[in-house]
C-alpha positions in Angstrom: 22.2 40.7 -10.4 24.6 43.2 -9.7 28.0 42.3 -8.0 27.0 45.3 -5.5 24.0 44.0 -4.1 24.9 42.0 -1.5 27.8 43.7 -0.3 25.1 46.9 0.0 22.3 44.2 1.6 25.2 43.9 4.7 25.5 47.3 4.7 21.4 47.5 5.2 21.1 44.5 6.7 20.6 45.6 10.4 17.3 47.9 8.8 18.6 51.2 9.9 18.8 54.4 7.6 22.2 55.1 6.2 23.4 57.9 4.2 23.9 58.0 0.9 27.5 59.9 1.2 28.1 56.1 4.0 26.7 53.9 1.6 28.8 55.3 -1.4 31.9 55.8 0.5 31.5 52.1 1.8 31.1 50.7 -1.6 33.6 52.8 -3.9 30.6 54.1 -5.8 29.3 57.4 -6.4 26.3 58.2 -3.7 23.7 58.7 -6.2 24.0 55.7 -7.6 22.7 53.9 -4.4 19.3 54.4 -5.2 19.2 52.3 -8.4 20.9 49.4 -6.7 18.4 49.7 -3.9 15.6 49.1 -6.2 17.8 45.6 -7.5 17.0 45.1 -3.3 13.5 45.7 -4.2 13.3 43.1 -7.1 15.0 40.7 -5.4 11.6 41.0 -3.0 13.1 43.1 -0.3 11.5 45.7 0.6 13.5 49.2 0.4 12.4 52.4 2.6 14.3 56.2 0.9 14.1 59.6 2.1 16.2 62.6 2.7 18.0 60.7 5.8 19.3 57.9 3.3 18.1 54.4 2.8 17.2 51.6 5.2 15.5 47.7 4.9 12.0 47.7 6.0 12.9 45.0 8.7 16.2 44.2 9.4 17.1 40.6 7.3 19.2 37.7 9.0 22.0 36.9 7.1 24.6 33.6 7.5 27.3 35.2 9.9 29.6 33.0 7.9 32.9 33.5 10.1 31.0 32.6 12.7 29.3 29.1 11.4 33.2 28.3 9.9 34.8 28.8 13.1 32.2 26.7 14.9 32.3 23.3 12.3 36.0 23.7 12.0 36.2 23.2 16.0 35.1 19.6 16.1 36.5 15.8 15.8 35.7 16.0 11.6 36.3 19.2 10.6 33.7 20.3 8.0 34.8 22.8 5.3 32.1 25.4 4.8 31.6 27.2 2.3 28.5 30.0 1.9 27.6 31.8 -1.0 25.7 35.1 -2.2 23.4 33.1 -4.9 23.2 29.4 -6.4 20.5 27.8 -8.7 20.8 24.9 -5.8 22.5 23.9 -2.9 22.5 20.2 -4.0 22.8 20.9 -7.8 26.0 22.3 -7.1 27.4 19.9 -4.7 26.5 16.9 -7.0 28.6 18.6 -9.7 31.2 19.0 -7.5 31.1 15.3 -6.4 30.9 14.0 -9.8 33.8 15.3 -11.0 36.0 15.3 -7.8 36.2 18.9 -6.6 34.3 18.9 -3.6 36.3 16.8 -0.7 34.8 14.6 2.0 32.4 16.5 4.7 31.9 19.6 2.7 29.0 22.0 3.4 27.7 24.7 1.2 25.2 27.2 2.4 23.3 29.5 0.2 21.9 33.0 0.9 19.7 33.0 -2.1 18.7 29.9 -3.8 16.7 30.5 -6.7 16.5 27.0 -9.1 15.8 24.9 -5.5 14.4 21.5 -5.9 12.2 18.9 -3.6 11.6 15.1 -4.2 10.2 14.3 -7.8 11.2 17.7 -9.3 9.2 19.7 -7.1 10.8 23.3 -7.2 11.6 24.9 -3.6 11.0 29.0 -3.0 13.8 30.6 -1.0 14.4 33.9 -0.6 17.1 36.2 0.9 16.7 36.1 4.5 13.2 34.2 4.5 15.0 30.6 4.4 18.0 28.2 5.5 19.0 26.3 2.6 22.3 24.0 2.7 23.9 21.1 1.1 26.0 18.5 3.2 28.7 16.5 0.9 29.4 13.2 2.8 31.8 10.1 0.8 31.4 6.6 1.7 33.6 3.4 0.6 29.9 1.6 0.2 27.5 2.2 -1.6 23.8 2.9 -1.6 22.6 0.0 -1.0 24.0 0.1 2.5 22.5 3.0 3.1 18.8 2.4 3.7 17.0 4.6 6.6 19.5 8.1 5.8 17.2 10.3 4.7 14.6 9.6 8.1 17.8 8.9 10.2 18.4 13.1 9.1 14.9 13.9 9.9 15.6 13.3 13.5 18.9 14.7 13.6 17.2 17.9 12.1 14.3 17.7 14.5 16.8 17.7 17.7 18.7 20.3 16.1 15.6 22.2 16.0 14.2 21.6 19.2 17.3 22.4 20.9 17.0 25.8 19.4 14.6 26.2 21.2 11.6 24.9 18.4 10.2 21.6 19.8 7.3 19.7 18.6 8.9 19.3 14.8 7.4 16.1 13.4 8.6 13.8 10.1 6.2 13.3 7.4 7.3 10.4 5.3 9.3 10.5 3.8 11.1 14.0 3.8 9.4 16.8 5.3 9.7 18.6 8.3 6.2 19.5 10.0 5.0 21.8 12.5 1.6 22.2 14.3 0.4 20.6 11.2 2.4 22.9 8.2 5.5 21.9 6.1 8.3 23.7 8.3 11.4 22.3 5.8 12.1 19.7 3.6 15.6 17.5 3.0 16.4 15.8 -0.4 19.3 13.4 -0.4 20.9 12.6 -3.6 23.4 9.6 -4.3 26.6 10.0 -7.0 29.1 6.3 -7.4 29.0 2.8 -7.9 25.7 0.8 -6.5 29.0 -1.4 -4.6 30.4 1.7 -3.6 32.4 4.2 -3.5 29.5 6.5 -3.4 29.3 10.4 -2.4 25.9 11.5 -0.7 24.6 15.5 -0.4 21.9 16.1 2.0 20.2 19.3 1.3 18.2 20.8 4.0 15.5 23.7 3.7 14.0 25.5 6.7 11.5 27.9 6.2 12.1 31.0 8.7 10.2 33.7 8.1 6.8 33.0 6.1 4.0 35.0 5.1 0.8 34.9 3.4 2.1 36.6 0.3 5.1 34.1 -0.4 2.3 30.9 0.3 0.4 31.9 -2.9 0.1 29.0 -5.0 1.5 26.8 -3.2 -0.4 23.0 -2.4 0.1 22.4 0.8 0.2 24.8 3.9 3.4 26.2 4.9 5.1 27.0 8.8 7.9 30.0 9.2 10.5 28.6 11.8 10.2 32.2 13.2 6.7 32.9 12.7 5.2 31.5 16.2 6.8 30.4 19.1 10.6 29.3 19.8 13.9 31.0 21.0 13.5 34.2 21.2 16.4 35.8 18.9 18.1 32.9 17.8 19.6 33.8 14.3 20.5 31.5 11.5 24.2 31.9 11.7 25.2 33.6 14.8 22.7 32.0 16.7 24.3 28.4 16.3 21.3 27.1 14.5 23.2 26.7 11.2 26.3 25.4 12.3 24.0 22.6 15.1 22.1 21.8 12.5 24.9 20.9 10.0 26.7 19.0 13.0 23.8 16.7 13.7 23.2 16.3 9.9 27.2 15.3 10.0 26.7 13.1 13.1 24.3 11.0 11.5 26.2 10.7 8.1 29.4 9.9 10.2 27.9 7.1 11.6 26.0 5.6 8.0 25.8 2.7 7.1 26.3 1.1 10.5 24.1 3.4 12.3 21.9 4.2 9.0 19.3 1.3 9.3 18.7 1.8 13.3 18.5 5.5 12.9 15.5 4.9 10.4 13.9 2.3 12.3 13.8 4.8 15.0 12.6 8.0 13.3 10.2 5.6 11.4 9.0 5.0 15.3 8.6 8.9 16.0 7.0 9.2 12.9 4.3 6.8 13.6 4.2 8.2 17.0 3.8 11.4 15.9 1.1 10.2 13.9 -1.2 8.5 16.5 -0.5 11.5 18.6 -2.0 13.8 16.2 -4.9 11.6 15.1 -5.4 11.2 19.1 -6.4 15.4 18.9 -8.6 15.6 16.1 
């Protein structure tokens, strides 16, 4: 990939046509060298309209408004250091690195704006692409160790699911043990990973998927059915940066973690009791 890309995606991003003479001047390059990195937009599955008035995204494409998600997690009780990025193989791969070998500090969030090596429970790979999905990793240390633990990863679930339905999504469900549902299809999907002694210390990263924007195209071959977070229903406009939802849904991810292992076991028995609720609900319709 080409160091220009994403700056010229930003430049694009709000799916207007701009110049070629704009784009160039913006980016220190010569103007006719903006179509060829345009078509590096188009492989990257992004779908790239040219003509004499310049060159313009098909649809605009969200991007992580990161000043904006930084300034809003550094304005709380635990500051969380954030740090967002053009392109990773995986939110959690990296993070687990990091926490290995002591780089990454205590309450440390890394977002991703294309992830493209993503991984689920039991080396399931995750699609993401560049403004179609949320991806991001939460780094969390803890003096115990996993053991005390027990009940995280549905304890998240719920945090995740208010997050969501105070942005205006409600109805998200848990399916045990880590996937987010939504009238039925896999809306997102958290994988919690574990780095330390079994007595502690021990450093946790939560990753967190949301799909946003979903079609038919990006469900092929896939074995289950998939829901876009923007694809039906909800807030009207809510963005995944801007809009709060990153920044509310890392803050309840942090909320939860904050309070582990004291809190860990009770915030499992209860998601464990919307799950099951969830459940008879559901079977209740068919």
């Amino acid at each position: 990939m080409s160091s220009l890309h994403f700056p010229l995606l930003r430049l694009l991003a709000d799916g207007e046509f701009h110049s070629m003479q704009a784009l160039g001047a913006a980016l220190g390059i010569a103007p006719e060298s903006i179509r060829a990195h345009a078509a590096g937009l188009e492989r990257l599955g992004l779908a790239i309209t040219a003509d004499e008035r310049g060159v313009r995204l098909s649809e605009p494409c969200e991007l992580i408004d990161g000043a904006q998600v930084c300034a809003r997690l550094q304005a709380r009780p635990t500051p969380i250091a954030v740090e967002i990025t053009d392109q990773c193989a995986s939110t959690n791969t990296e993070l687990m690195q990091r926490a290995r070998n002591g780089a990454a500090e205590h309450a440390f969030a890394l977002a991703c704006e294309l992830q493209t090596g993503g991984r689920g429970r039991r080396g399931k790979s995750w699609r993401s692409g560049i403004g179609t999905d949320l991806t991001f990793s939460l780094l969390w240390r803890f003096t115990q160790g996993a053991g005390a633990l027990s009940g995280l990863s549905l304890a998240v679930g719920v945090a995740l699911a208010r997050a969501l339905d105070r942005a205006g999504y409600p109805g998200v469900q848990l399916k045990w043990p880590n996937d987010l549902v939504l009238r039925g299809r896999k809306l997102g999907g958290i994988l919690i990973e574990v780095a330390g002694d079994s007595l502690g210390p021990s450093a946790v990263v939560v990753g967190v998927g949301i799909n946003v924007h979903w079609s038919a195209a990006r469900a092929e071959g896939l074995d289950q059915p998939f829901q876009g977070r923007a694809a039906r229903g909800g807030a009207r406009g809510a963005r995944l940066g801007a809009g709060g939802i990153l920044p509310l849904r890392v803050r309840r991810v942090s909320h939860r973690m904050a309070g582990a292992p004291r809190l860990a076991g009770q915030a499992g028995d209860a998601a464990h009791r919307r799950t099951r609720s969830g459940r008879r609900r559901g079977d209740g319709r068919r």
